[in-house]
C-alpha distance (Angstrom), angle and dihedral (degrees) to the residues before:
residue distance angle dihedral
X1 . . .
X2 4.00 . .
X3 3.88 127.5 .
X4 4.11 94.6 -119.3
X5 3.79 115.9 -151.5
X6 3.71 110.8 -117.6
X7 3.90 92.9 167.8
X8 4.04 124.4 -24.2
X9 3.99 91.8 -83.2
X10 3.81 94.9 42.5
X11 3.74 141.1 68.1
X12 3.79 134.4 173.1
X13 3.82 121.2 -134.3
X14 3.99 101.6 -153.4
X15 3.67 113.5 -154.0
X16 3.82 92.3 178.4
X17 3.55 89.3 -122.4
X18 3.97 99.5 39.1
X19 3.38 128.8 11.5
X20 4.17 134.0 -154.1
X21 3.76 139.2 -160.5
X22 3.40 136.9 -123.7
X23 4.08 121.9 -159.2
X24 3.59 118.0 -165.7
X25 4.18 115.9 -146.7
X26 3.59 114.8 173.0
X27 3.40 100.0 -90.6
X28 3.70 99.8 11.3
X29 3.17 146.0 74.6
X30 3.96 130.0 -158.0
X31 4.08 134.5 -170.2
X32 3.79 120.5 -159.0
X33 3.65 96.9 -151.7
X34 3.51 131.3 -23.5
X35 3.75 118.6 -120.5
X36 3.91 134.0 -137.4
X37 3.48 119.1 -9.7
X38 3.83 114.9 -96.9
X39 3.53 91.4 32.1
X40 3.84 96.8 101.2
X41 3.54 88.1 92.1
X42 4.10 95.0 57.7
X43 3.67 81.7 40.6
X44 3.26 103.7 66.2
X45 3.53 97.8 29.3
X46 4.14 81.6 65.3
X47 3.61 89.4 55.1
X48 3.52 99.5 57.9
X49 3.88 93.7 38.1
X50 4.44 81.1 63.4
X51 3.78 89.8 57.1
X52 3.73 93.9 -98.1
X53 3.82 138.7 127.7
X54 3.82 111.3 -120.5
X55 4.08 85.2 -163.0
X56 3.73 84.1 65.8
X57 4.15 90.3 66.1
X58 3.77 98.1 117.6
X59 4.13 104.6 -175.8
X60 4.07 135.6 -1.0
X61 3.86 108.1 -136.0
X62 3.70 107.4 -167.1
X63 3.57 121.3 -164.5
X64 3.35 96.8 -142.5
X65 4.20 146.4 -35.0
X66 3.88 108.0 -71.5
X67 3.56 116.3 116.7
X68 3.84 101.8 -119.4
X69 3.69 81.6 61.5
X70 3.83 107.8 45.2
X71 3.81 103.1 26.7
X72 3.54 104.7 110.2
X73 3.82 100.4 26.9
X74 3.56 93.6 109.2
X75 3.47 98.9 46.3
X76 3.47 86.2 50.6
X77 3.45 101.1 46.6
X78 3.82 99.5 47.0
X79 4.01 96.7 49.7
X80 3.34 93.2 41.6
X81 4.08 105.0 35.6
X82 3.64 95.7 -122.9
X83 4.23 125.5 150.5
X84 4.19 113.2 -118.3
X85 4.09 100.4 -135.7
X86 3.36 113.8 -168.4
X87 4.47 134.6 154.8
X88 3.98 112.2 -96.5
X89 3.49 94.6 -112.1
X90 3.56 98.7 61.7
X91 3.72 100.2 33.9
X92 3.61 95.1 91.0
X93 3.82 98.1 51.5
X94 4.22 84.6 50.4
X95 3.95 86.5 52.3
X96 3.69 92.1 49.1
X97 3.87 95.6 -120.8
X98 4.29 91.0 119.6
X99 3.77 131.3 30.0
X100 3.74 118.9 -103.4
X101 3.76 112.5 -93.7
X102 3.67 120.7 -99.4
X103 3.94 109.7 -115.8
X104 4.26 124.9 -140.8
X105 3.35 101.7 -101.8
X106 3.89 118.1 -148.9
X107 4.74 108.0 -155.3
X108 3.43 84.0 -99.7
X109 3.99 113.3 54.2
X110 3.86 88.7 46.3
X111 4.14 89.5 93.0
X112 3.54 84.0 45.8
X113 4.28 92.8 53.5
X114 3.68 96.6 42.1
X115 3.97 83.6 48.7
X116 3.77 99.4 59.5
X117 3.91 88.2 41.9
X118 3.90 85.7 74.1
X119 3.25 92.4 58.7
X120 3.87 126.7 93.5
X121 4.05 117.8 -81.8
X122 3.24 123.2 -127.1
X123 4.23 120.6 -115.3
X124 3.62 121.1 -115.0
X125 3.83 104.3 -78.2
X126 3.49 136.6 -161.7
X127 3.70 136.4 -117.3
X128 3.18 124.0 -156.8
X129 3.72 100.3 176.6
X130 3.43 115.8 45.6
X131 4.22 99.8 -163.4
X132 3.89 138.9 -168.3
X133 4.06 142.1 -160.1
X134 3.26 108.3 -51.4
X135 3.54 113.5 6.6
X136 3.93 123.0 140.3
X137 3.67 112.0 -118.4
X138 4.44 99.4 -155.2
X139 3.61 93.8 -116.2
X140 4.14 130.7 98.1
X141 3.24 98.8 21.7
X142 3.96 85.8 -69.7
X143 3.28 124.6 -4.6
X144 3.84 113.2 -177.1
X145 4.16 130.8 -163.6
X146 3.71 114.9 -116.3
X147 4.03 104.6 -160.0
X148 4.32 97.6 -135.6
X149 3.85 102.4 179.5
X150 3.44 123.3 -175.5
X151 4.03 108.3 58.9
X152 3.51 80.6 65.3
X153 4.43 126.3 -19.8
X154 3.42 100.1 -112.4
X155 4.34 92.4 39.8
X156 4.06 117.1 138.9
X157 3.00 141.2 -164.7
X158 4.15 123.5 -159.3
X159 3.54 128.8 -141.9
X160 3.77 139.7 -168.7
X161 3.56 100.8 -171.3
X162 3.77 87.7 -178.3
X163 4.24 96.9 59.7
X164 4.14 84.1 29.3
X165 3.47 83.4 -121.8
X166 4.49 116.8 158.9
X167 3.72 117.9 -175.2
X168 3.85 93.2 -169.9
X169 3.95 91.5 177.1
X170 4.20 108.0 -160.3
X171 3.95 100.4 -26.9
X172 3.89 82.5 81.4
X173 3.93 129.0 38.8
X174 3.53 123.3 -174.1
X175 4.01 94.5 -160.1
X176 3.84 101.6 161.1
X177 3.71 84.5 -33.5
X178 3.64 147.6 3.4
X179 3.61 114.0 -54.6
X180 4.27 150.1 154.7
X181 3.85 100.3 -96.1
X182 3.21 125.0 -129.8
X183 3.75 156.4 -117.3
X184 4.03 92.5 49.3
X185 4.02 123.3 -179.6
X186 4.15 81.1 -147.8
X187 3.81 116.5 24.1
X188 3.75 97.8 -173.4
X189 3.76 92.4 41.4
X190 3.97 89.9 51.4
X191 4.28 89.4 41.2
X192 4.37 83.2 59.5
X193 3.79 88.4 39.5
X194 4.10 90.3 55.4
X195 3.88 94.9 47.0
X196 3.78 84.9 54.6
X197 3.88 96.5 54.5
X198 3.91 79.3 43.3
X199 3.71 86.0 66.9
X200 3.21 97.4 54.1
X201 3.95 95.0 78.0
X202 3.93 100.6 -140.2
X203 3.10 119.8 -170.8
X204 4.31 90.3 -168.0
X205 3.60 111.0 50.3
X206 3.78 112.9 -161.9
X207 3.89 114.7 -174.0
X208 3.75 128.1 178.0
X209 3.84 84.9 -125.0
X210 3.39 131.7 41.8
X211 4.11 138.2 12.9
X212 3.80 114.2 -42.4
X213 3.73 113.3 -103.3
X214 3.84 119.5 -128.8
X215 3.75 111.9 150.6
X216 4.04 116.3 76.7
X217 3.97 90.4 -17.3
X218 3.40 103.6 156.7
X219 3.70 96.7 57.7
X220 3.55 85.3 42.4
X221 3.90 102.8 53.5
X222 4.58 79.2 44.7
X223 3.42 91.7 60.3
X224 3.62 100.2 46.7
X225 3.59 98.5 50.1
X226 3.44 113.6 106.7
C-alpha cells in the first residue's frame, strides 16, 4: 500500500476494498476512517514510508459504523495516542453495544452484502467523542461535521470549506464515476443526505469507495444526486 497524493495536505490509504485519508496540518496528523481490521500495522508502516510520523495522528473521524471503515481505529488509536470521533448515533454500534443496522437492499447489491460479510469484523471500539451536525473538528483550518443519515443514522460527512475539501464517506461512491452509494439502512433518507453534500460545492471529493474526484466535481457530485 502507498500514501497517494490527492492534494499536498492529503493522501488516500487504498485498501482495495475501502479506502482512508490522511490530512497533513503542521503538526498534526488526521485519518478519516480506518480501514480493515489488522491493517494498522500496513497503515502505519505507509505513513512512515511518506516521511511522516504516525505518532503525530491526532484523531480518527469515521464516517460511519461498517467494518471496512472502523476496523483498525483502535489499534490505531491506542499505539499511536489518537481520539476515535465518531456522530452519536453510530457510536454505539462502533463500541459494540448495538448490532449494525440492516441496509435496503436493491437485487443487485445483495452479492455485494454477502461479500463484505466475509470479511473480518471489526472489535468493539471506543469513542471518545461522541459528535453532532455541525460541529468543528480542530483540524484543516476548519473542518466541520455534516450529519448524512441514511447509509447508516449516525453517517458523516466532513468538510473543509476553506481547502474545498468533502469526505462524503459511503453516501457517495465515485466507482468509475460519480454515483449514490450503496447498501443504505434508508435509501430516501441517504438520496436527501447526497443532494445536501451536493450543495456544498467541493471542489475535492473524498468517498469511502472509489478514486477521489478533483476535476469539475461540483457539477459532478449535482448531477449524480438522485
Amino acid at each position: 500500500m502507498e500514501l497517494l497524493p490527492v492534494t499536498p495536505r492529503l493522501h488516500l490509504l487504498d485498501f482495495s476494498i475501502g479506502q482512508a485519508y490522511l490530512w497533513r496540518d503542521e503538526e498534526e496528523l488526521t485519518l478519516i476512517d480506518a480501514g480493515w481490521a489488522g491493517t494498522a500495522d500496513t497503515t502505519a508502516r505507509t505513513i512512515r514510508a511518506a516521511g511522516l510520523d504516525p505518532d503525530r495522528l491526532r484523531r480518527i473521524v469515521l464516517t460511519h459504523c461498517h467494518r471496512d471503515h472502523v476496523g483498525s481505529a483502535l489499534a490505531l488509536a491506542d499505539r499511536h495516542g489518537a481520539e476515535i470521533v465518531a456522530h452519536r448515533l453510530d457510536a454505539p454500534v462502533i463500541r459494540g453495544e448495538a448490532p449494525v443496522p440492516e441496509p435496503e437492499l436493491l437485487d443487485w447489491e445483495v452479492p455485494i452484502f454477502e461479500h463484505g460479510l466475509t470479511s473480518p469484523e471489526a472489535p468493539p471500539t471506543r469513542v471518545d467523542r461522541e459528535v453532532e451536525d455541525g460541529e468543528e473538528l480542530g483540524f484543516g483550518d476548519g473542518a466541520f461535521v455534516v450529519h448524512t443519515p441514511g447509509h447508516t443514522p449516525g453517517s458523516i460527512a466532513v468538510h473543509l470549506p476553506r481547502h474545498g475539501v468533502l469526505f462524503a464517506g459511503d453516501t457517495v461512491a465515485s466507482v468509475g464515476e460519480v454515483m449514490f452509494g450503496v447498501l443504505h439502512v434508508d435509501r430516501a433518507l441517504a438520496a436527501r443526505s447526497m443532494r445536501a453534500l451536493a450543495a456544498l460545492a467541493p471542489s475535492v471529493l473524498c468517498c469511502g469507495h472509489g478514486a477521489p474526484v478533483t476535476e469539475d466535481t461540483a457539477a459532478r457530485l449535482t448531477a449524480a444526486a438522485p
